[in-house]
C-alpha positions in Angstrom: 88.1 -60.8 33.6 87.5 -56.9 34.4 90.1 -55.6 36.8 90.0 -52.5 39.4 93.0 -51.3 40.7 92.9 -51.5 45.0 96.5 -50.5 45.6 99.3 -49.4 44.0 102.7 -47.8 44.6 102.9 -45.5 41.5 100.0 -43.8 38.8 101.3 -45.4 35.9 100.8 -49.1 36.9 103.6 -50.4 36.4 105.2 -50.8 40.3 103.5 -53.4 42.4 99.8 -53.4 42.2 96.5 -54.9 43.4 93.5 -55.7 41.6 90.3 -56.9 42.5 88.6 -59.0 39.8 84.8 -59.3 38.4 84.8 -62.7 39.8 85.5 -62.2 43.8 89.4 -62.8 43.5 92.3 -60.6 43.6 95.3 -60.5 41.0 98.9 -59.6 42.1 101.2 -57.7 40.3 104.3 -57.8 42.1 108.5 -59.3 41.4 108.8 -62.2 40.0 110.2 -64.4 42.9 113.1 -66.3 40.9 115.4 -67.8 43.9 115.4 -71.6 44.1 115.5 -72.1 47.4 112.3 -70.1 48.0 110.5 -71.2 45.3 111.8 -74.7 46.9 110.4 -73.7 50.0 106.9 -73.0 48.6 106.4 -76.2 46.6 104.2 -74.7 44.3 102.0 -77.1 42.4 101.9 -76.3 38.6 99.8 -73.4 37.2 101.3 -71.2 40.4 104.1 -68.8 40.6 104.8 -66.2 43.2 105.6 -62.6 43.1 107.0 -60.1 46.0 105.1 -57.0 46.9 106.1 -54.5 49.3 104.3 -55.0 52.9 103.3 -51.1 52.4 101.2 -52.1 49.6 98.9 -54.6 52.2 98.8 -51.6 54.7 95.4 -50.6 55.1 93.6 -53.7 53.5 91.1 -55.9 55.4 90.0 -59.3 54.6 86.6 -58.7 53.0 87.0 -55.6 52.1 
């Protein structure tokens, strides 16, 4: 998988961050989101986790872009 940064919140890469991917999805680097009663919340079937970005790092994007 070849990644190209879209967004980020710092040069070094290592603050939230989005990449686009060679094969038409997105990866997420973000917090790892460790509170049980969110994670109960999402139900997230196995093979899924989810990470929090900041909403300034979605400003800007368009779906399709």
């Amino acid at each position: 998988m070849r990644l190209t940064k879209i967004a980020g919140t710092c040069e070094d890469d290592t603050c939230p961050t989005l990449y686009a991917t060679d094969q038409g999805t997105v990866v997420v680097q973000g917090y790892t989101v460790t509170d049980a009663g969110v994670l109960d919340e999402l139900g997230l079937p196995a093979g899924e986790s989810a990470v929090e970005v900041p909403a300034d790092l979605l400003k800007g994007l368009h779906a399709g872009s």
